[in-house]
KOLFIDREN-38598 format. One record per residue (C-alpha): residue in three letters; x, y, z. Coordinates in pm, whole numbers, plus 50000, padded with zeros to 5 digits. Example, Ala and Ser with C-alpha at 12.3 -4.5 7.8 and 13.67 -1.06 7.14 Angstrom:
2
<r><res>ala</res><u>51230</u><v>49550</v><w>50780</w></r>
<r><res>ser</res><u>51367</u><v>49894</v><w>50714</w></r>
This chain:
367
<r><res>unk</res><u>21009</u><v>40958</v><w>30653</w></r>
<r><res>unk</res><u>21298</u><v>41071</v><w>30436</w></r>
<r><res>unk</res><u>21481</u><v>41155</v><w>30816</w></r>
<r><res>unk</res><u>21381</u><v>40855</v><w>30931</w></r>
<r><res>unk</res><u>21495</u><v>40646</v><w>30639</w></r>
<r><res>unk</res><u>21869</u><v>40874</v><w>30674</w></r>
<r><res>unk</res><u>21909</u><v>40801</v><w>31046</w></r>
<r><res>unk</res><u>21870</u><v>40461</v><w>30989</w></r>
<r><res>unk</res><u>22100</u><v>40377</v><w>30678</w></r>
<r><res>unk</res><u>22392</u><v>40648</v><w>30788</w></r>
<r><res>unk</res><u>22356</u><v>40728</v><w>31172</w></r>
<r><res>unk</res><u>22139</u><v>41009</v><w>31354</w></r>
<r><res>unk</res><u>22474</u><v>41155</v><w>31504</w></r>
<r><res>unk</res><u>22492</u><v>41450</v><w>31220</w></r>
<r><res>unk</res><u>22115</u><v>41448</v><w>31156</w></r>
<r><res>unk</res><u>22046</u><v>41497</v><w>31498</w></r>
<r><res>unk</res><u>22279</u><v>41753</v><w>31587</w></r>
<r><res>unk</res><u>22221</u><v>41923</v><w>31232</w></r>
<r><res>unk</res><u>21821</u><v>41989</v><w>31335</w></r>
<r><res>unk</res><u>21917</u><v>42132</v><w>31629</w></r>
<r><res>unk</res><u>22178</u><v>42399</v><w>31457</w></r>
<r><res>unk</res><u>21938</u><v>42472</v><w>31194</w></r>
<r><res>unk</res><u>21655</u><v>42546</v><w>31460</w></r>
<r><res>unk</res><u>21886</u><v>42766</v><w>31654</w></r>
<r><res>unk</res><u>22013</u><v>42945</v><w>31336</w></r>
<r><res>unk</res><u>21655</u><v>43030</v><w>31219</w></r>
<r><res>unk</res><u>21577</u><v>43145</v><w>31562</w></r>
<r><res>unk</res><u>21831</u><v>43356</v><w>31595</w></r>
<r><res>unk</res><u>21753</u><v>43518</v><w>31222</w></r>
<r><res>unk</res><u>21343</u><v>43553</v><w>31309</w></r>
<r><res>unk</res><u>21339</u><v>43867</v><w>31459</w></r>
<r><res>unk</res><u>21536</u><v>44017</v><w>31133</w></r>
<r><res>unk</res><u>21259</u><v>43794</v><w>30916</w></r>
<r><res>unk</res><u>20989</u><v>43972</v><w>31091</w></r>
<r><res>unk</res><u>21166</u><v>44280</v><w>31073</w></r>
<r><res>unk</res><u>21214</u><v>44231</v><w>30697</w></r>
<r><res>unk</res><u>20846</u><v>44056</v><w>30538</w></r>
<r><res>unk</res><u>20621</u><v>43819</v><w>30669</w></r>
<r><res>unk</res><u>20684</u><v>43589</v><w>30360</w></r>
<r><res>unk</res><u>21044</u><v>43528</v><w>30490</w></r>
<r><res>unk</res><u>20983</u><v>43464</v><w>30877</w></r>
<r><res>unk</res><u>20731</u><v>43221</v><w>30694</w></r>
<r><res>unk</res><u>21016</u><v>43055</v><w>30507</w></r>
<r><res>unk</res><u>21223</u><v>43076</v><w>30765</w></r>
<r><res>unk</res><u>20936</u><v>42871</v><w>31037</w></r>
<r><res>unk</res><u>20940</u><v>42560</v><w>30760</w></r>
<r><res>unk</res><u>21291</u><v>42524</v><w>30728</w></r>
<r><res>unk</res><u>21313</u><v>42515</v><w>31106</w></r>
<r><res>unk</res><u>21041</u><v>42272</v><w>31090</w></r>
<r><res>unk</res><u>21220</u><v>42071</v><w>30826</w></r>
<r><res>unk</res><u>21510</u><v>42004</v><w>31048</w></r>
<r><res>unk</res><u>21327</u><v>41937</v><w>31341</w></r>
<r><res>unk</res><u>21101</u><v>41712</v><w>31131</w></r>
<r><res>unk</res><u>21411</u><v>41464</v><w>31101</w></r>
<r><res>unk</res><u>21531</u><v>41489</v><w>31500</w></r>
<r><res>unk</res><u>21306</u><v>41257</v><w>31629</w></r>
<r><res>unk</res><u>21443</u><v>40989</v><w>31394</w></r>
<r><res>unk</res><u>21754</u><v>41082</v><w>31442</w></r>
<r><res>unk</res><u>21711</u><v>40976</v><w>31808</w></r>
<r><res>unk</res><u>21548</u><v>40689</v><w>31765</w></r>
<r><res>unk</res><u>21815</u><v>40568</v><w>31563</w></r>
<r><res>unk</res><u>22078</u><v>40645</v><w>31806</w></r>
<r><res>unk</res><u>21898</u><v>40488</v><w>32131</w></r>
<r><res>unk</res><u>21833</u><v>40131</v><w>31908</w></r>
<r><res>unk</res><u>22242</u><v>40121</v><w>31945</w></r>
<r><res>unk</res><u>22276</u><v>40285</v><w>32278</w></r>
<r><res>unk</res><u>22059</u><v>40145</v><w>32527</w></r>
<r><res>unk</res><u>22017</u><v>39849</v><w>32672</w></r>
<r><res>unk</res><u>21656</u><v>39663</v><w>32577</w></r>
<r><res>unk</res><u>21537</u><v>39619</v><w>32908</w></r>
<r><res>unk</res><u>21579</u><v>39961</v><w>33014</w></r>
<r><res>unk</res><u>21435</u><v>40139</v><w>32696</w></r>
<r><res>unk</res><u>21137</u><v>40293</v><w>32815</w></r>
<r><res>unk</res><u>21329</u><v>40453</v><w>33072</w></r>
<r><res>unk</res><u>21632</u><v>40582</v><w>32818</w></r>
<r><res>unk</res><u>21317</u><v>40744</v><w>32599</w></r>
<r><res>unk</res><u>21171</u><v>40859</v><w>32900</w></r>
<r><res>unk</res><u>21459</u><v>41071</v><w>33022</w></r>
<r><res>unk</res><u>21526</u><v>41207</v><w>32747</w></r>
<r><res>unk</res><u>21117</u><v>41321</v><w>32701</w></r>
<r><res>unk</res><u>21250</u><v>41495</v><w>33022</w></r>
<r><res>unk</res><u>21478</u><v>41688</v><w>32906</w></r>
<r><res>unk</res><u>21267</u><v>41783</v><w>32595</w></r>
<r><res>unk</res><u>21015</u><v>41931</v><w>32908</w></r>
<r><res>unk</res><u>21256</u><v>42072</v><w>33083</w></r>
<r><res>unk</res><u>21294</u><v>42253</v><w>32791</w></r>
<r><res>unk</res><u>20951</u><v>42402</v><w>32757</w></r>
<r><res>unk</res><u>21026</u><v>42471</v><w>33113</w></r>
<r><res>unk</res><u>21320</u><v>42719</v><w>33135</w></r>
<r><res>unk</res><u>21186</u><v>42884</v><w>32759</w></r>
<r><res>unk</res><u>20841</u><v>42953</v><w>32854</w></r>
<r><res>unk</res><u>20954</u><v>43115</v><w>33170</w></r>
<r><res>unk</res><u>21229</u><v>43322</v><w>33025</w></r>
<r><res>unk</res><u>21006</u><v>43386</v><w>32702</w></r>
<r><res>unk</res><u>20738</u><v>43587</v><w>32940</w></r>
<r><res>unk</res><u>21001</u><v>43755</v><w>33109</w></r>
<r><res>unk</res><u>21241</u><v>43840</v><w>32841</w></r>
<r><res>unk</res><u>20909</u><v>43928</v><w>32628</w></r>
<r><res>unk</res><u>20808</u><v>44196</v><w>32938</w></r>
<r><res>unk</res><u>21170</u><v>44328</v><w>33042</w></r>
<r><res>unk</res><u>21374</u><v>44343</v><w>32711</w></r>
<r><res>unk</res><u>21105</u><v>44340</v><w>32389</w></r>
<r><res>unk</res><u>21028</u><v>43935</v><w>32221</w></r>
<r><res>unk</res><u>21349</u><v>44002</v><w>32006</w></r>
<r><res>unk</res><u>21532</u><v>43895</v><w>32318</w></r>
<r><res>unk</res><u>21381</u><v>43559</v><w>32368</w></r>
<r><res>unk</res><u>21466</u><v>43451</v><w>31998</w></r>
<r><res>unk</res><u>21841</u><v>43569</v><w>32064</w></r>
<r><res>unk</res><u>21861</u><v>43378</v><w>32427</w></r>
<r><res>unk</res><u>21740</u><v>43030</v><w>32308</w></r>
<r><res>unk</res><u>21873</u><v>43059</v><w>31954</w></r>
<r><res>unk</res><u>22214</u><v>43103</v><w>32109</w></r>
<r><res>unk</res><u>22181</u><v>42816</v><w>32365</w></r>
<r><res>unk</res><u>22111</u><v>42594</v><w>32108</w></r>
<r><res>unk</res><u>22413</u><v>42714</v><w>31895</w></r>
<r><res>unk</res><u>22629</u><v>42607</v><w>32214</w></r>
<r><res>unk</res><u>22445</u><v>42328</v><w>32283</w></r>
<r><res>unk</res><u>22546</u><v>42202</v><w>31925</w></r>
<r><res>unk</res><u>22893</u><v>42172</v><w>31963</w></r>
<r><res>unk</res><u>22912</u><v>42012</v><w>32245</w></r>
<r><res>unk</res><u>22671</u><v>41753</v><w>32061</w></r>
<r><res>unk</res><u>22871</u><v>41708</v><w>31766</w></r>
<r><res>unk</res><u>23210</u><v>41638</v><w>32017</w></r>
<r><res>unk</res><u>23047</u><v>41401</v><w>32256</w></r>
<r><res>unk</res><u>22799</u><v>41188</v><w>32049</w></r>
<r><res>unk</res><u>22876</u><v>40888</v><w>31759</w></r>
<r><res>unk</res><u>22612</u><v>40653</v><w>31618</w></r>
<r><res>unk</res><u>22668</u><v>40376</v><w>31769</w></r>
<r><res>unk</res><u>22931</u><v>40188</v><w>32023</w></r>
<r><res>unk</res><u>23171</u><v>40090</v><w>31710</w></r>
<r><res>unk</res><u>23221</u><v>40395</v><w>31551</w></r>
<r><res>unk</res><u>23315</u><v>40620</v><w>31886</w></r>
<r><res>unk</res><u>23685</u><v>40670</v><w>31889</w></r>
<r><res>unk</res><u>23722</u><v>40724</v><w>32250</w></r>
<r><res>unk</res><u>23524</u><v>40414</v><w>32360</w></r>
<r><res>unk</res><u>23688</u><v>40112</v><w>32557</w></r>
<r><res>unk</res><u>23690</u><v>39764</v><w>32475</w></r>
<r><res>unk</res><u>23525</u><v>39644</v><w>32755</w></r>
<r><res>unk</res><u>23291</u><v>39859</v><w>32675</w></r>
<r><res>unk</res><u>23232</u><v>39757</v><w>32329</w></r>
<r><res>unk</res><u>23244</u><v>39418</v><w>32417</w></r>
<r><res>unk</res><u>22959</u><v>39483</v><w>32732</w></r>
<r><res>unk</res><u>22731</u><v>39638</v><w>32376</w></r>
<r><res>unk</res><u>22774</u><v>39399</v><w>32180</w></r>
<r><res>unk</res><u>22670</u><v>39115</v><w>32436</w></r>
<r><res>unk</res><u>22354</u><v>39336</v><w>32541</w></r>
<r><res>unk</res><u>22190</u><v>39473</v><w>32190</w></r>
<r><res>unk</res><u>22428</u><v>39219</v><w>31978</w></r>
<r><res>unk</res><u>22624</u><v>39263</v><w>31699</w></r>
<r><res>unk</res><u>22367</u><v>39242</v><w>31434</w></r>
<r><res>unk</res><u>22143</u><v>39530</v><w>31572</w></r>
<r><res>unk</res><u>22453</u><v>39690</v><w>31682</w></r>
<r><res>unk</res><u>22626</u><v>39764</v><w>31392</w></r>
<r><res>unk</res><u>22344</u><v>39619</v><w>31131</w></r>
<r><res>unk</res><u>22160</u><v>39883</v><w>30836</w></r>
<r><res>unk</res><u>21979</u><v>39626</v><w>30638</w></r>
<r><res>unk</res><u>21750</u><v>39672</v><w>30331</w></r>
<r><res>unk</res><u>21444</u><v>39857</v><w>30452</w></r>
<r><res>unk</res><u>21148</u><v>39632</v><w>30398</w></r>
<r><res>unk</res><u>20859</u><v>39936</v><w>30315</w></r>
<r><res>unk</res><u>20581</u><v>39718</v><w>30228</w></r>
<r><res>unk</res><u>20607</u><v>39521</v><w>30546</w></r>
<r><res>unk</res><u>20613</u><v>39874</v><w>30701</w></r>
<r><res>unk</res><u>20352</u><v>40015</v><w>30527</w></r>
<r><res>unk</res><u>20101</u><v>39735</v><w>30557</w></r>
<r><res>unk</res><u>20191</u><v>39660</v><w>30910</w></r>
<r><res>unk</res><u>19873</u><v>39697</v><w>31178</w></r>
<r><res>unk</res><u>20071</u><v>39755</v><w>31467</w></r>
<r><res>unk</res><u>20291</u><v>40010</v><w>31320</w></r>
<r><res>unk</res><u>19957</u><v>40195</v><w>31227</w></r>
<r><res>unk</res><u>19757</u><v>40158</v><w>31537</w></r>
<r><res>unk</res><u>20115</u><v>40306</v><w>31698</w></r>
<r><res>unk</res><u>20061</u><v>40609</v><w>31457</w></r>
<r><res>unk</res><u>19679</u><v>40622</v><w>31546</w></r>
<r><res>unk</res><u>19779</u><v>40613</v><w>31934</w></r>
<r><res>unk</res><u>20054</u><v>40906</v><w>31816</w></r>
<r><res>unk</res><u>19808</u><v>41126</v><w>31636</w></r>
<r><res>unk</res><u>19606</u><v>41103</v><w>31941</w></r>
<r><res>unk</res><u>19885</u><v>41234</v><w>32154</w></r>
<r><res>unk</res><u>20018</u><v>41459</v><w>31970</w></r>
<r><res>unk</res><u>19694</u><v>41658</v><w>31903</w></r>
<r><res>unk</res><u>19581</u><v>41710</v><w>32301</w></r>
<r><res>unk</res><u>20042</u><v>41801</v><w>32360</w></r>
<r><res>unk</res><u>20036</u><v>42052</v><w>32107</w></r>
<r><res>unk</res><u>19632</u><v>42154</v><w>32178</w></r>
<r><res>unk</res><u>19819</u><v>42257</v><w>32550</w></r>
<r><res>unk</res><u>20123</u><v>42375</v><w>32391</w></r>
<r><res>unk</res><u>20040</u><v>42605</v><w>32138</w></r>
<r><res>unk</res><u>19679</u><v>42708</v><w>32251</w></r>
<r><res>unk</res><u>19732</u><v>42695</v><w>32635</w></r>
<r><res>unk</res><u>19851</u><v>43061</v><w>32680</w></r>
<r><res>unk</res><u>19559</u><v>43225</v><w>32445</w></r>
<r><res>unk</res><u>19339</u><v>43021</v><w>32724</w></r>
<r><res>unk</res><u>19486</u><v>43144</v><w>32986</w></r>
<r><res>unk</res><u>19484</u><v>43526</v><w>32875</w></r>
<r><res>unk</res><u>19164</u><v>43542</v><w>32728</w></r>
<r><res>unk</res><u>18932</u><v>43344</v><w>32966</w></r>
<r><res>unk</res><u>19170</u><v>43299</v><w>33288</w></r>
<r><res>unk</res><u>19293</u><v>43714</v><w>33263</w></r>
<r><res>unk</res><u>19672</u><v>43594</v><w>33290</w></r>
<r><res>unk</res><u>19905</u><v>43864</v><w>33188</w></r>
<r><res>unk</res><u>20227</u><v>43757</v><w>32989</w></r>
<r><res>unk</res><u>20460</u><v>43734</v><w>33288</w></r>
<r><res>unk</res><u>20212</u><v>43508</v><w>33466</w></r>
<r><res>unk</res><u>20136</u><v>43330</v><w>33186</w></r>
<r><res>unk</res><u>20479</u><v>43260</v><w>33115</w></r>
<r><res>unk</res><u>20465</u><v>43102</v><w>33455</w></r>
<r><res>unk</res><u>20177</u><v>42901</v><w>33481</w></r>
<r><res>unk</res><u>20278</u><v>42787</v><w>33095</w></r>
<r><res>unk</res><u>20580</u><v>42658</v><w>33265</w></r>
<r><res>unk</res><u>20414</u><v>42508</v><w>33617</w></r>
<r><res>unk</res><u>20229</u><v>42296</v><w>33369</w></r>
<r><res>unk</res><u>20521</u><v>42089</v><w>33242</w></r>
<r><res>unk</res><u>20676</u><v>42022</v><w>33550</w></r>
<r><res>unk</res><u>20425</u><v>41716</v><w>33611</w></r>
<r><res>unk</res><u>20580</u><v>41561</v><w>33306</w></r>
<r><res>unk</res><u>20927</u><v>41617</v><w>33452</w></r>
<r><res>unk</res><u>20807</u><v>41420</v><w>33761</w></r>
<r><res>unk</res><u>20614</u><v>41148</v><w>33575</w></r>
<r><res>unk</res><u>20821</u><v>41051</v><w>33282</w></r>
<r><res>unk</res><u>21084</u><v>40908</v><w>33426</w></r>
<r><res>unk</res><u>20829</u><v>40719</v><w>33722</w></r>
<r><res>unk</res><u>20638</u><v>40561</v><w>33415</w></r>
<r><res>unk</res><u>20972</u><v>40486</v><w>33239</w></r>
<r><res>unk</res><u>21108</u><v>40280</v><w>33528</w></r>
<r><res>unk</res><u>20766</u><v>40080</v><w>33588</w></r>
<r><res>unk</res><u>20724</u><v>40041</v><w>33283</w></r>
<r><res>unk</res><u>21068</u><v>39843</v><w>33266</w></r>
<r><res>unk</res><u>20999</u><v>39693</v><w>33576</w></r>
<r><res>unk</res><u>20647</u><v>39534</v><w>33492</w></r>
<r><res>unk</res><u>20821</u><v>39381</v><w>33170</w></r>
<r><res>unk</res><u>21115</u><v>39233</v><w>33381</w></r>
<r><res>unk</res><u>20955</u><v>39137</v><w>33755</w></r>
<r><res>unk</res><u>20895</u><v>38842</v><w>33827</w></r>
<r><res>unk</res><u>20561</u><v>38705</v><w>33692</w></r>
<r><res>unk</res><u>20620</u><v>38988</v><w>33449</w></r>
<r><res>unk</res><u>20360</u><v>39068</v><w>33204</w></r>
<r><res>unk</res><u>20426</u><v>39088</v><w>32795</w></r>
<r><res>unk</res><u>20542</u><v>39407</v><w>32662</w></r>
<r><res>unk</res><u>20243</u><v>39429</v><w>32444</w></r>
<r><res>unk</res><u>20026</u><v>39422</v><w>32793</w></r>
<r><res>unk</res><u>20264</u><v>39698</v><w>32937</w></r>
<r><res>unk</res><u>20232</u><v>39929</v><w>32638</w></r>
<r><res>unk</res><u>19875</u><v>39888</v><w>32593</w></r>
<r><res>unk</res><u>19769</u><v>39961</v><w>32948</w></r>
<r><res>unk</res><u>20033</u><v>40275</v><w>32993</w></r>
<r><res>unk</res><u>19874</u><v>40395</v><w>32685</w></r>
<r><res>unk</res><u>19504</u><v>40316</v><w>32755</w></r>
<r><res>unk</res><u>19530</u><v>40436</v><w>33148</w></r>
<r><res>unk</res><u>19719</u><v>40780</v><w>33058</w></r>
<r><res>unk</res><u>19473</u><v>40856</v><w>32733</w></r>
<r><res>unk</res><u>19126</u><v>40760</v><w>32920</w></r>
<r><res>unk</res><u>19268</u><v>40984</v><w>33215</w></r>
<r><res>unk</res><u>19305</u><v>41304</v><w>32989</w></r>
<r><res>unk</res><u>19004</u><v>41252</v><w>32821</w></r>
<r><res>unk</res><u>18787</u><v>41221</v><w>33130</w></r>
<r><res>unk</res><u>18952</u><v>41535</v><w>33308</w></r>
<r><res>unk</res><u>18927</u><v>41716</v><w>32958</w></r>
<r><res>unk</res><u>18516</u><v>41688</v><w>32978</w></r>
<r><res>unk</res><u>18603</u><v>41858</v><w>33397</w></r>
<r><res>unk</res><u>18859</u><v>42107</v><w>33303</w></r>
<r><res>unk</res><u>18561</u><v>42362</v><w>33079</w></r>
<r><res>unk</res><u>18334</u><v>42363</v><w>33348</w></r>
<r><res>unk</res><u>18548</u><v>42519</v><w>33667</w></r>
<r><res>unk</res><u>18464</u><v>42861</v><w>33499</w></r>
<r><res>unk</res><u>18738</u><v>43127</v><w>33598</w></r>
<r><res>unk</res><u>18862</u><v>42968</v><w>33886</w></r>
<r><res>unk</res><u>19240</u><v>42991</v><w>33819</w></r>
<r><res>unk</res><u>19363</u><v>42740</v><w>34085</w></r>
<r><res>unk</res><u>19111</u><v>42463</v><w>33990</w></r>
<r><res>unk</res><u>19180</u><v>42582</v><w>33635</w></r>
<r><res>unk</res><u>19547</u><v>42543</v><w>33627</w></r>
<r><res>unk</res><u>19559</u><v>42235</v><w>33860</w></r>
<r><res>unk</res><u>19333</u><v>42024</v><w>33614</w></r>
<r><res>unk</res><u>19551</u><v>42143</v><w>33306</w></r>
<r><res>unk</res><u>19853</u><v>42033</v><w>33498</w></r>
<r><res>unk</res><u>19669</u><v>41653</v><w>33582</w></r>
<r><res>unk</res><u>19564</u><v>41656</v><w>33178</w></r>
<r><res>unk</res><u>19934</u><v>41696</v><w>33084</w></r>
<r><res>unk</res><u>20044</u><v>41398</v><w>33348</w></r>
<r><res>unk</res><u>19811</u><v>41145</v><w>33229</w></r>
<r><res>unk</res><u>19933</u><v>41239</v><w>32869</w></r>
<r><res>unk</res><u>20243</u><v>41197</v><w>32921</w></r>
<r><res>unk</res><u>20181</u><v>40849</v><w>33084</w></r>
<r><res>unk</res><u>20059</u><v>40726</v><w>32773</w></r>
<r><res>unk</res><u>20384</u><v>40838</v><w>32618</w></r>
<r><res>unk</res><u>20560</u><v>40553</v><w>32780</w></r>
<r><res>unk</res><u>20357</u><v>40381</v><w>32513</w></r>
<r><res>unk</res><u>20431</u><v>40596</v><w>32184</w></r>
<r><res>unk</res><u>20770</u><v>40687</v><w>32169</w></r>
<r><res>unk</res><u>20910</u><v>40378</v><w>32267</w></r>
<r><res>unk</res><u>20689</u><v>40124</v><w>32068</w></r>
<r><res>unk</res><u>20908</u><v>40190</v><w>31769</w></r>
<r><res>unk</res><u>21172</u><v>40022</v><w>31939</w></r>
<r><res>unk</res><u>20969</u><v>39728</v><w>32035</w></r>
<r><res>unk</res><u>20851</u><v>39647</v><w>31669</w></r>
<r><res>unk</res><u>21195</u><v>39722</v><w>31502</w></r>
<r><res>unk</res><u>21551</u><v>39853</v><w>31649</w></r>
<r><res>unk</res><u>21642</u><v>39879</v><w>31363</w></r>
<r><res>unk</res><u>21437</u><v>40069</v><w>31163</w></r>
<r><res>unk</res><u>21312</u><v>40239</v><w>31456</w></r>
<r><res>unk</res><u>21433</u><v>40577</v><w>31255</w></r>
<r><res>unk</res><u>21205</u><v>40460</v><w>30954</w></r>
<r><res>unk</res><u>20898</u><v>40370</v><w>31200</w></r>
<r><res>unk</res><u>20953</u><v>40695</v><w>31402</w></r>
<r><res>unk</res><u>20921</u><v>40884</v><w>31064</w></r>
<r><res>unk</res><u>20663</u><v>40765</v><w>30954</w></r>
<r><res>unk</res><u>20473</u><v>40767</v><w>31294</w></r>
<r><res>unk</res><u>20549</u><v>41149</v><w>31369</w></r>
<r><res>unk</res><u>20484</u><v>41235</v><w>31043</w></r>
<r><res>unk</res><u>20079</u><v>41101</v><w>31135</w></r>
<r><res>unk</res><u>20106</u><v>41266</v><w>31465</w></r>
<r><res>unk</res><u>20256</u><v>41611</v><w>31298</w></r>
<r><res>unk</res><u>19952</u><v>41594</v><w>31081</w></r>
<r><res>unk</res><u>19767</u><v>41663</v><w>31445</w></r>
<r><res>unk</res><u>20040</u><v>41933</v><w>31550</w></r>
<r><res>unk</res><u>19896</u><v>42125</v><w>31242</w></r>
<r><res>unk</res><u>19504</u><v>42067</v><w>31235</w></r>
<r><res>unk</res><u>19481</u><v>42129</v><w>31576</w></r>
<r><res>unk</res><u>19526</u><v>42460</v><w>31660</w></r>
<r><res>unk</res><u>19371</u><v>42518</v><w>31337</w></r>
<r><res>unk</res><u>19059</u><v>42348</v><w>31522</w></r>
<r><res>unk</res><u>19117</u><v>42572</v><w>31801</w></r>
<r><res>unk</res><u>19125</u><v>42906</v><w>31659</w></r>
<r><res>unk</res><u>18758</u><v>42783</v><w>31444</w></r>
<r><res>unk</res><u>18621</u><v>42668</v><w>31756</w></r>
<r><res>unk</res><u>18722</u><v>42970</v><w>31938</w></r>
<r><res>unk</res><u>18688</u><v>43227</v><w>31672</w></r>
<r><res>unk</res><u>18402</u><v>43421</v><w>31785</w></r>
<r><res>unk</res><u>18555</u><v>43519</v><w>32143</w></r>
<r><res>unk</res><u>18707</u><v>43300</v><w>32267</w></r>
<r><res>unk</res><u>18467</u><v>43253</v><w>32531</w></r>
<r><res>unk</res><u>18491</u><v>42989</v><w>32811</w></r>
<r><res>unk</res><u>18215</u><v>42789</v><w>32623</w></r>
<r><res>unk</res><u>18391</u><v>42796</v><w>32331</w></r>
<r><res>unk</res><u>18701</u><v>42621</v><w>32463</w></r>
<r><res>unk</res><u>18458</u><v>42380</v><w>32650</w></r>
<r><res>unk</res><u>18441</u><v>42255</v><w>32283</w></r>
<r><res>unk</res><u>18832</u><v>42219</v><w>32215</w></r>
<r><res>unk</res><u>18816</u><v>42037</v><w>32554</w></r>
<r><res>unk</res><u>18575</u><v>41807</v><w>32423</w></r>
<r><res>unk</res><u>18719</u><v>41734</v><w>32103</w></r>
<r><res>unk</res><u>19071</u><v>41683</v><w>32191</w></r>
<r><res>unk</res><u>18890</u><v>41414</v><w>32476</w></r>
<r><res>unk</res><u>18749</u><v>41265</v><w>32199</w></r>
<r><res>unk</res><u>19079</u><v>41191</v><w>32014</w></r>
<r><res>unk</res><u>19191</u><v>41080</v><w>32295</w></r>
<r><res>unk</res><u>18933</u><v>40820</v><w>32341</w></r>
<r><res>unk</res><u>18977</u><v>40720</v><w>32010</w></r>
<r><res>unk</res><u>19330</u><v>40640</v><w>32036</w></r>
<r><res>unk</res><u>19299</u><v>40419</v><w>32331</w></r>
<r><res>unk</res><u>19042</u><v>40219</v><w>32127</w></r>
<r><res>unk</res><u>19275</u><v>40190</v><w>31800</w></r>
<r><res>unk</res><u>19544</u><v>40082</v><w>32015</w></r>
<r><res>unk</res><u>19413</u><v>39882</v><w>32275</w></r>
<r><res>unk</res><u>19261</u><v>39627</v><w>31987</w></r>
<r><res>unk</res><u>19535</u><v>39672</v><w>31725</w></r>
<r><res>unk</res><u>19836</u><v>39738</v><w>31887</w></r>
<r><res>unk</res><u>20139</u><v>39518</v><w>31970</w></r>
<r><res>unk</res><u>20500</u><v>39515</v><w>32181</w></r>
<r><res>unk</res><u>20673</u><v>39219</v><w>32008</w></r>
<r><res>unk</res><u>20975</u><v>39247</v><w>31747</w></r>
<r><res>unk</res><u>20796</u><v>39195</v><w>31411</w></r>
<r><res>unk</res><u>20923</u><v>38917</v><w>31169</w></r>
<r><res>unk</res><u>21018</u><v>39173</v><w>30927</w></r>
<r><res>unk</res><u>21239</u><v>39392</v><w>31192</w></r>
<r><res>unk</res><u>21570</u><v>39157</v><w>31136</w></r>
């Protein structure tokens, strides 16, 4: 919230870029935190998770003032591709690096990357179409006739109880929890499945880890464009319509495969084509969730954002907690059968929540 409520009043240009320096910076430090006492490698994971708290408000903020309405679910879409792209390239140079030069070496690869990354971020990228230096004025003049001057250029008073009681900004952080808890389920918890009841070893699993975000790479950017295209065709439905269904369709779709996935036993193929349908209806319903902020507000999408992710984050933390109690015994194939079930079950739950209470149109408190 505090990120969100920063991007919005001063720009996510520094408080973008910063999140990503400070992540890199503590990455490149853990292996001398582990090296030195597990109470500062734990100091040094929250202040990483500080910053990258803020980043997704950051860019929020920045795509309210440069992209073009119309095309917004595709501009969040792309850049959800580049986020799995991401998980990609580091969980297949993470198994390798892990097998051929000791984990140190992963920490030092990445960290380093996104060191480089950063100053090319802080060169290239201003908060909005008025305050670049290097911009044209046909340019700004094209901006300012697509988003408008007020939303281009406007940080008005935040209005937090409108905010706070709003129903569709809650559903949207209902839908977010829901998404966030079967992601991160896969992300953190998908390699301990695929050692302990699939027999991967680290190298594989680095690889199959990998295989599985590549149907995100392929489908983000598919949903982004018909998304667009069903709010803009002729006979076009609402945006409310469009966001409900991508969200209902991709969440029932997970769920339902989620109750098939426990059952293949050991069958690896089966095993890791099912995981990799799971994370391709999920990320279907993301056309929904990280673009509906934009659809209520522009601009406080930063505000809305924070607040949102900060629901959905409370699902990044309970649920692996949920997986290592479920699977604490042995982590038996049974015993993930249950995370399966329970991370359908969110799911399902979510496509309820925002199916009935959600919404696409600009709220009368978002000017």
């Amino acid at each position: 919230m505090p990120g969100g409520l920063a991007a919005d009043r001063f720009g996510g240009r520094w408080l973008c870029g910063g999140c990503v320096l400070l992540s890199s910076v503590v990455t490149l430090l853990t292996p001398a935190a582990a090296r030195a006492h597990i109470g500062v490698l734990i100091a040094l994971r929250v202040l990483s998770g500080l910053g990258e708290g803020a980043m997704m408000p950051a860019v929020h903020a920045l795509i309210a003032r440069w992209s073009t309405p119309r095309y917004r679910s595709l501009v969040v879409n792309a850049i959800l591709v580049g986020m799995e792209a991401g998980a990609v390239v580091g969980a297949l140079l993470t198994g390798v690096l892990c097998d051929r030069a000791g984990w140190p070496s992963a920490f030092y690869v990445l960290g380093a990357a996104g060191c480089v990354w950063s100053a090319g971020w802080f060169f290239l990228c201003h908060d909005s179409p008025p305050s670049h230096p290097r911009i044209s004025a046909a340019e700004l003049q094209y901006w300012e006739r697509t988003i408008g001057s007020d939303d281009l250029a406007g940080r008005p008073p935040t209005p937090w109880r409108r905010i706070v009681t709003s129903v569709p900004v809650w559903a949207l952080a209902v839908a977010y929890f829901a998404a966030d808890w079967g992601y991160y389920t896969f992300v953190v918890c998908l390699p301990l499945y695929m050692r302990d009841v699939l027999g991967f070893g680290m190298t594989r699993n680095g690889l199959f880890s990998a295989l599985t975000y590549l149907a995100p790479i392929l489908v983000a950017p598919v949903c982004g464009l018909l998304a667009d295209w069903m709010r803009r065709c002729p006979g076009r439905l609402s945006t409310t319509a469009v966001r409900k269904g991508f969200c209902v369709v991709g969440f029932t779709a997970a769920a339902g495969l989620l109750t098939v996935v426990g059952r293949v036993g050991c069958d690896r193929t089966s095993a890791v084509a099912i995981v990799l349908a799971i994370v391709a209806c999920a990320f279907v319903a993301f056309a929904s969730v990280l673009v509906n902020q934009l659809d209520l507000a522009p601009l406080h999408a930063g505000k809305i954002m924070g607040l949102t992710k900060g629901v959905a984050s409370v699902g990044t933390v309970v649920s692996p907690l949920a997986v290592g109690a479920l699977t604490y015994d042995r982590s038996t194939r049974d015993e993930w059968q249950q995370v399966f079930f329970l991370a359908a079950a969110i799911y399902a739950v979510g496509a309820v929540v925002f199916l009935i209470f959600g919404s696409g149109k600009r709220q009368s408190w978002a000017d």
